[in-house]
C-alpha positions in Angstrom: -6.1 12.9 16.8 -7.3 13.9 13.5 -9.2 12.1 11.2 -9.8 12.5 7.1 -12.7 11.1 5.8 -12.8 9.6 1.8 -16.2 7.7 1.1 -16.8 7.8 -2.8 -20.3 7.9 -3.6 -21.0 3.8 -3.7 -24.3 3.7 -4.0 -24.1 5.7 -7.2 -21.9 3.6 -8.4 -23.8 0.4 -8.3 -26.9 2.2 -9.1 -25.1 2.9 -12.5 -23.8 -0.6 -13.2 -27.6 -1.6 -12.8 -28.6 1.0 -15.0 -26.4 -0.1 -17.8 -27.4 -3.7 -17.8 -30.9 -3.4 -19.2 -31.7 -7.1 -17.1 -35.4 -5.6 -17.1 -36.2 -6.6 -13.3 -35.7 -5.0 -10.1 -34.6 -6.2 -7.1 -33.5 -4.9 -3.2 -30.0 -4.5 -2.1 -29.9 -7.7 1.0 -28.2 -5.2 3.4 -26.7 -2.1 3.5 -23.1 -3.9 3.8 -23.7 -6.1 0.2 -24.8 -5.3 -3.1 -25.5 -7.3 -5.7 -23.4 -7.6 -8.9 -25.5 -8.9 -11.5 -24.4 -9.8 -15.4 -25.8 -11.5 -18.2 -26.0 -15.4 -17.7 -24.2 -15.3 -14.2 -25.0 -14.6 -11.0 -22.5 -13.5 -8.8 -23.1 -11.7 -4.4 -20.0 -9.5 -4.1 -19.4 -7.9 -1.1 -19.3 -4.0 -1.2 -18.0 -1.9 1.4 -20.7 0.9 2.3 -19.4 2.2 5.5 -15.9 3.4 5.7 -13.2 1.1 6.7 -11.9 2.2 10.1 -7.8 2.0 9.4 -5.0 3.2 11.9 -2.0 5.0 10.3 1.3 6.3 11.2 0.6 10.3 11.5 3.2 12.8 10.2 6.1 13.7 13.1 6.9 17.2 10.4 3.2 18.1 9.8 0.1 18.2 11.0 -2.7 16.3 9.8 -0.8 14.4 7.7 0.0 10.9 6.8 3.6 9.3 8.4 6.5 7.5 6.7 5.3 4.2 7.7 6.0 2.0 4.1 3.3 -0.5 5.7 0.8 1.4 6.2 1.2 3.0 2.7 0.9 -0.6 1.1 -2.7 -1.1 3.2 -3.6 2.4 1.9 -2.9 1.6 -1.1 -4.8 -1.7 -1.4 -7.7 -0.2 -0.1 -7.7 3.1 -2.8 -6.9 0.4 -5.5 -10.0 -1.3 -4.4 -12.2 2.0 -4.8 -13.4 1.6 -0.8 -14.4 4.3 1.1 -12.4 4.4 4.0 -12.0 6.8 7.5 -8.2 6.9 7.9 -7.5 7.4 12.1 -3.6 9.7 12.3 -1.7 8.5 15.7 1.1 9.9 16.8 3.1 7.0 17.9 5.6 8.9 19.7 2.2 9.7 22.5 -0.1 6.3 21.5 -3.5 7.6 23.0 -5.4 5.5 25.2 -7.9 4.3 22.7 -5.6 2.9 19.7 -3.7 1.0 22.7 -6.9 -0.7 23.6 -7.1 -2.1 19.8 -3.5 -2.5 19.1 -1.6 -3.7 22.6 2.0 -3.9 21.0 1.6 0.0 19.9 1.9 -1.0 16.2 0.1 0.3 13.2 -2.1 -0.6 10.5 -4.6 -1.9 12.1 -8.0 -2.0 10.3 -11.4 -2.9 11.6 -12.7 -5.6 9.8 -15.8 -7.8 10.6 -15.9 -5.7 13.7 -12.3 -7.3 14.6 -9.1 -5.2 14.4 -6.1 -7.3 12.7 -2.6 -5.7 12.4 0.2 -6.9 10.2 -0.1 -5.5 7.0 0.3 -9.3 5.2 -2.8 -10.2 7.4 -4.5 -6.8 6.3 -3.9 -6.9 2.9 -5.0 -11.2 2.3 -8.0 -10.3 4.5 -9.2 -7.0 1.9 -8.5 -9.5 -1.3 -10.7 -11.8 0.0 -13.3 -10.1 1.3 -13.5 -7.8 -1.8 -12.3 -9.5 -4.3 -12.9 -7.1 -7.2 -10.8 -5.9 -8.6 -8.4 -8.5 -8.1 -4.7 -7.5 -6.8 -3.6 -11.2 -5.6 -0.2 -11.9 -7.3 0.6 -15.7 -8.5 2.7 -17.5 -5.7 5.7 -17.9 -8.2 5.7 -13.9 -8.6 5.0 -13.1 -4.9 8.7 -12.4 -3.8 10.2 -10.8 -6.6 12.3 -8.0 -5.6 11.4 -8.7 -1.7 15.1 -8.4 -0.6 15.0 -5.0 -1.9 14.2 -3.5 0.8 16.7 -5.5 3.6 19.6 -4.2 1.5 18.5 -1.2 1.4 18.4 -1.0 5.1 21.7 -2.8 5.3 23.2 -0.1 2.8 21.9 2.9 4.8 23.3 1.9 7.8 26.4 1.0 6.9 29.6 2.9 8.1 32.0 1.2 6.3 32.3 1.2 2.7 34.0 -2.1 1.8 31.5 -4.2 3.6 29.7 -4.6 0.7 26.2 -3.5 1.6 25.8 -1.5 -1.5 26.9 -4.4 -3.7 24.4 -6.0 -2.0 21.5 -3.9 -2.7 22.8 -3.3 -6.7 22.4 -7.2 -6.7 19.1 -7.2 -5.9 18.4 -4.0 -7.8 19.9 -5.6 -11.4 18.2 -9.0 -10.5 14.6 -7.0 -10.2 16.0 -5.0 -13.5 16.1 -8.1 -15.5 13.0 -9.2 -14.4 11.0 -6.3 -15.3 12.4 -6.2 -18.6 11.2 -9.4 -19.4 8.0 -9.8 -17.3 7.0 -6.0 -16.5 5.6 -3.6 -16.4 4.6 -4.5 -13.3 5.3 -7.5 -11.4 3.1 -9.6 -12.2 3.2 -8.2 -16.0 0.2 -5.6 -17.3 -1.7 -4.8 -14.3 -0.7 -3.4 -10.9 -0.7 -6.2 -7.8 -0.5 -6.5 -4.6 3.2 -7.1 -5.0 3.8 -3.9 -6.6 1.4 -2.2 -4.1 3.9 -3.6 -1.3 7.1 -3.2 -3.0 6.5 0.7 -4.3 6.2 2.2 -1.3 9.6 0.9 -0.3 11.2 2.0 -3.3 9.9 5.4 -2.4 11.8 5.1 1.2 15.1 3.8 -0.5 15.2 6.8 -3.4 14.2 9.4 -0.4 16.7 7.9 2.4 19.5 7.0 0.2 19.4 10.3 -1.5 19.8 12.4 1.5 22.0 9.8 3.4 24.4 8.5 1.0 24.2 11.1 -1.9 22.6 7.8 -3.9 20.6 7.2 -6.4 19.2 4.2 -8.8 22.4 4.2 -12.0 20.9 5.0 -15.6 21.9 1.1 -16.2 19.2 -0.1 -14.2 16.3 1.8 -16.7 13.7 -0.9 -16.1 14.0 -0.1 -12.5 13.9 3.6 -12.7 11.1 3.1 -15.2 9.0 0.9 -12.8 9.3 3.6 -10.1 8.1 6.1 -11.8 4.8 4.4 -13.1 4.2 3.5 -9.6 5.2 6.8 -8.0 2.6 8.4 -10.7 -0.3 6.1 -9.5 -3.2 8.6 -8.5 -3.6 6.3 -5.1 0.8 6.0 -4.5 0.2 10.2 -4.7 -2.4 10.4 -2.5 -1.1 8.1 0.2 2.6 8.9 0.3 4.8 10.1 3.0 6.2 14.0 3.1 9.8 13.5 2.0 10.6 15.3 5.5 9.1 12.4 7.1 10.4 9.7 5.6 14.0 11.7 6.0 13.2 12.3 9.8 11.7 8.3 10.1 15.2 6.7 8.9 17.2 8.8 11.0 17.6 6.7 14.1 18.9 3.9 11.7 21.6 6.2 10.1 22.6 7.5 13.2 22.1 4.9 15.8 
């Protein structure tokens, strides 16, 4: 198993924000796992991650030491980055589960993240449970907005493993596609309008499967009359944290195989 290690350096970081706020008083940090987040005529305790989070991920199946094609753990990766926490990212090969990751994840499946010395799966449980316990910056996206383009990614599945072309899987899929289109264009950039969410942060690294997959598969790509879609994939696909936590295009080619091919 290898492991890669990203802590930013925290502590300087709140030691600045102190700094800066010229409150003329000091005061002690309650315990190495909070810090206090103090601003003029409010009082606020926000919690601030000081150890690494301990997160299980998909490893590579083309390369080693690398992150896999999993589009779920991508989205808890991403969550976390977006959140500035440091975080120790554990690479399983889950064709050869070791001992240890089956202890903490019976069923085999990843993420899985220690939190609160407890290890929840299910990147929807993951990703509510990092938004509440740190809150800042905020990535929650209104309940109205929540499942905008979230049939995306069935169709795409439903397209790539189609065999038969009149069965109207792709039709499917450029439904969903020009519905997201429209919605962009009037709401965008991002989902939930100027600032990246956790809806964006789920949805992206699907898109990235679907432009990989149906590229090599089907010879397809997004039209040039879907711009507001092909626009919003590349702002997020140029995200420093959607860069640094994305799959090898060899993986993600070598992941959706089995689906093509039965």
């Amino acid at each position: 198993m290898s492991t890669l290690r990203i802590q930013p350096s925290t502590t300087s970081a709140i030691s600045s924000t102190i700094k800066n706020l010229h409150l003329g008083f000091s005061f002690r940090l309650p315990c190495k796992n909070y810090g206090v987040s103090k601003r003029p005529r409010n009082l606020s305790v926000m919690a601030v991650a000081t150890d690494p989070l301990e997160v299980c991920v998909k490893a590579s199946s083309t390369s080693p030491n690398r992150l896999g094609d999993c589009p779920f753990c991508q989205r808890v990766l991403l969550t976390i980055e977006e959140k500035h926490l440091p975080y120790d990212m554990k690479l399983v090969d889950l064709g050869n589960k070791p001992e240890w990751f089956l202890k903490i994840s019976p069923e085999g499946k990843v993420p899985v993240i220690k939190l609160d010395e407890k290890w929840l799966p299910d990147s929807d449980v993951i990703t509510q449970s990092l938004e509440e316990k740190y809150p800042d910056p905020p990535l929650g996206t209104p309940p109205e907005k929540a499942s905008v383009g979230s049939k995306i990614f069935s169709t795409f599945i439903g397209f790539l493993k189609s065999k038969d072309p009149s069965d109207g899987s792709q039709q499917a899929l450029l439904n969903e596609l020009n519905s997201f289109n429209d919605y962009i264009k009037e709401n965008g950039p991002f989902i939930n309008g100027g600032k990246v969410s956790a809806a964006d942060l789920s949805l992206g690294p699907k898109l990235y499967h679907l432009e990989i997959a149906l590229g090599h598969y089907k010879n397809w790509s997004v039209a040039d009359s879907l711009p507001h879609v092909k626009s919003y994939m590349k702002t997020i696909f140029s995200m420093d944290s959607f860069i640094k936590t994305r799959a090898l295009p060899d993986d993600v080619i070598v992941g959706w195989r089995p689906k093509v091919f039965g």
